[in-house]
N, C-alpha and C positions, 0 to 999 in steps of 0.2 A: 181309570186312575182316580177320576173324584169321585166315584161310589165305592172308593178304596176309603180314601180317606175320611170319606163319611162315616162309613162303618167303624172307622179307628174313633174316630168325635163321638160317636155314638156311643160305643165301649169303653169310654174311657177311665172310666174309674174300675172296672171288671180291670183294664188295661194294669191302670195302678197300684190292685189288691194284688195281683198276678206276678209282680214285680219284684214288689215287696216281701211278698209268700217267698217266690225263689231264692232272693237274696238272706231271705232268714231263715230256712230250711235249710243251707249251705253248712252255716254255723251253728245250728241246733245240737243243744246238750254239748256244748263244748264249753271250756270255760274261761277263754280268750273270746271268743265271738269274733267277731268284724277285724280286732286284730290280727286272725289269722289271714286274711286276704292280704297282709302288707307283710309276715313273717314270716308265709311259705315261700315268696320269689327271695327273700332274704336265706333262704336255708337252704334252697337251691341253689342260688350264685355261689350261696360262701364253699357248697360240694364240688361246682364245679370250675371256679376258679382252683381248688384244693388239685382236683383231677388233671385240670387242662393247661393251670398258668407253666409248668414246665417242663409239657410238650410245645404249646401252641404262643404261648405269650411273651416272650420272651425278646421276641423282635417284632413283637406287634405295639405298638402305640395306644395308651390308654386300654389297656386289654380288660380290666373291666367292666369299664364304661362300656367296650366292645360286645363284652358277651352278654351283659345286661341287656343292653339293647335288644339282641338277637333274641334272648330268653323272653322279655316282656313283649314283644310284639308275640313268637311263635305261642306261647303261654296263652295269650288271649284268644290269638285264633285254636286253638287245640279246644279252650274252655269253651269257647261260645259257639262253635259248630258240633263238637259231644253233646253237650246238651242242648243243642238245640233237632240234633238228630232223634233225641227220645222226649221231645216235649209232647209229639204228639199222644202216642201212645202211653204215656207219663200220666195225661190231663183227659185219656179216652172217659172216664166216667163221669165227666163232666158235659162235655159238649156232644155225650151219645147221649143225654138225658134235657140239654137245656141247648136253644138253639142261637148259640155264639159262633163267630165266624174262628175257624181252624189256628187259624196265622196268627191269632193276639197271642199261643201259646206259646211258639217261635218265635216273635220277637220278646215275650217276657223273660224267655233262658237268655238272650243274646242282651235285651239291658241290662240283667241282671253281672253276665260277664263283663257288661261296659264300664258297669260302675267297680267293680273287682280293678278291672283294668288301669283305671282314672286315677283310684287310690295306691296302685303299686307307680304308678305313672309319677305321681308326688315324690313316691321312696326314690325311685331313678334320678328327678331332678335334684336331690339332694344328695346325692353321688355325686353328680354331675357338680356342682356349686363344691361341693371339698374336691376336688381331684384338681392337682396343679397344672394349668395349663390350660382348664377349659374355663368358658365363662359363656352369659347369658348375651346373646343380641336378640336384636329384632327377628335375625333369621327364625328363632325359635316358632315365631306366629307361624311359619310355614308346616311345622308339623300338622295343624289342625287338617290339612291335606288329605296327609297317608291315614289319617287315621280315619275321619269321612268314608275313605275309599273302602280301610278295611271292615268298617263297621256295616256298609252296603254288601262288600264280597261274602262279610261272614254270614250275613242273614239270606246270601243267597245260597251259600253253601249247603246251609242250616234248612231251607226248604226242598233242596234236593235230596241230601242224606234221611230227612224224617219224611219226605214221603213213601223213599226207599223204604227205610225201616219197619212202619206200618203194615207190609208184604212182606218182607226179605227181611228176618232177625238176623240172618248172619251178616249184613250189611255192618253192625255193630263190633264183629269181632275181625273183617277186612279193614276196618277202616279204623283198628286198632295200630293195625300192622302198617296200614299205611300214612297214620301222623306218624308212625315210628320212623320210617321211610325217609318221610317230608322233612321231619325234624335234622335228618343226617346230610340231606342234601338243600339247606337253607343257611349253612355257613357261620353258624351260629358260633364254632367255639375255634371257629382257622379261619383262616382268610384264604381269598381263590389266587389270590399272584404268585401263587405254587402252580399254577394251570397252564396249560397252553393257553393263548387270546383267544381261540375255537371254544375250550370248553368252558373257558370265563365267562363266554357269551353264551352258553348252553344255560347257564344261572338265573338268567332272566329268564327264562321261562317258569320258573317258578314263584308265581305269584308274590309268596311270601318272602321270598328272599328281595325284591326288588321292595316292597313296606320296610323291611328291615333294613336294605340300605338307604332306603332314603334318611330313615333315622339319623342311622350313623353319618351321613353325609354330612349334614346338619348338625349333630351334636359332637361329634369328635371332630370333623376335618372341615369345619366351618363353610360349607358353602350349599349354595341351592342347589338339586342337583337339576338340570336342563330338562328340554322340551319332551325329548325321547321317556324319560321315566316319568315323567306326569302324567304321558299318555296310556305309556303301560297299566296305572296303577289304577286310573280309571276305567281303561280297557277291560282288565280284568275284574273290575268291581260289575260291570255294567254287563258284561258274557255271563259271571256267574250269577248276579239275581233275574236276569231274562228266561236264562235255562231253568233254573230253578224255579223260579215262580209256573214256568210252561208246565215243568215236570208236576208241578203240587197243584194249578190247577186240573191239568185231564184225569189227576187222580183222586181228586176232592171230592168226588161224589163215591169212590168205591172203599172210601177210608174204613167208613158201617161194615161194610162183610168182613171185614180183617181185626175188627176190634171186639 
């Protein structure tokens, strides 16, 4: 771990360039730029409130607020585990010629989603501040939490899918299908108290869905949620960058024959 992070200290402005490249190549040749990171989750909600508010909202409380939530967390993880699954073979011309450690090009896709994130994270709180009913406490500092957590899960995600990818291209086109999956079983646009209490609990298992209520716990139904979901969300941050880092180290050295 401290010859981890030494190597980050050492790269660090590589770190920087690498960053900034991603987050400006997102927006290139468009002519909104940076505005579109705060437009797209805006043109997304407004479709699918359009779609869902009258099936799904209608006896749901703040249903907005609700699906926003759901949207801006699953949105980030979808952003920053995609690319972070093709950074490496993204950035092969680079690090097959100069000898930089693999991983600064994985976490450059994943800041780069952080900061996308941050910024739609602002549009939400200002949802949040107009919608009647809701208001700011203290609780809000508890977000910093889930979001720690998913920022670790995503970057572990992200080193397991891009070490896939480097061997296995179809890795890209399963793992299409399966944010598609993820995205339907993460509760984003219904709520589960349709469910039996069996399969309500079947929903924590899914990583994503337990970041996203923690949100919601917190910003619509004002309270922290307990001991059992903190441990989850760590849990699961702490299982995926172990596996993933395991899986991207035994393959770090056979990255050269595949690229």
């Amino acid at each position: 771990m401290k010859k981890f992070f030494s190597k980050l200290k050492e790269n660090k402005f590589l770190f920087k360039v690498l960053v900034q490249r991603d987050f400006n190549r997102k927006y290139k040749r468009t002519v909104l730029g940076i505005l579109w990171s705060m437009i797209s989750p805006l043109l997304q909600l407004t479709v699918m409130a359009l779609v869902f508010t009258q099936f799904f909202g209608r006896n749901t409380e703040h249903y907005i607020i609700y699906l926003f939530a759901g949207n801006l967390v699953f949105s980030y993880f979808r952003d920053a585990t995609t690319s972070g699954m093709t950074s490496l073979v993204d950035n092969a011309t680079i690090f097959t010629k100069v000898n930089v450690p693999k991983y600064l090009f994985v976490f450059s896709k994943n800041i780069s989603a952080l900061i996308t994130f941050l910024l739609t994270l602002g549009i939400f709180f200002i949802f949040v501040l107009i919608e009647d009913g809701l208001s700011f406490s203290f609780k809000y500092l508890t977000l910093v939490y889930p979001i720690l957590c998913l920022v670790v899960f995503n970057i572990g995600i992200s080193f397991f899918l891009s070490s896939l990818y480097v061997i296995f291209k179809d890795v890209k086109y399963l793992y299409d299908v399966f944010a598609q999956l993820l995205n339907y079983f993460s509760a984003i646009f219904y709520t589960i108290d349709r469910f039996s209490p069996f399969a309500q609990s079947l929903f924590y298992l899914n990583p994503i869905y337990v970041y996203i209520q923690y949100f919601r716990a917190v910003v619509i139904y004002d309270y922290i949620p307990g001991l059992p979901t903190h441990l989850l969300c760590i849990g699961y941050a702490l299982v995926a960058v172990i596996i993933g880092s395991l899986i991207y180290y035994k393959n770090n050295q056979k990255f050269l024959y595949y690229l």
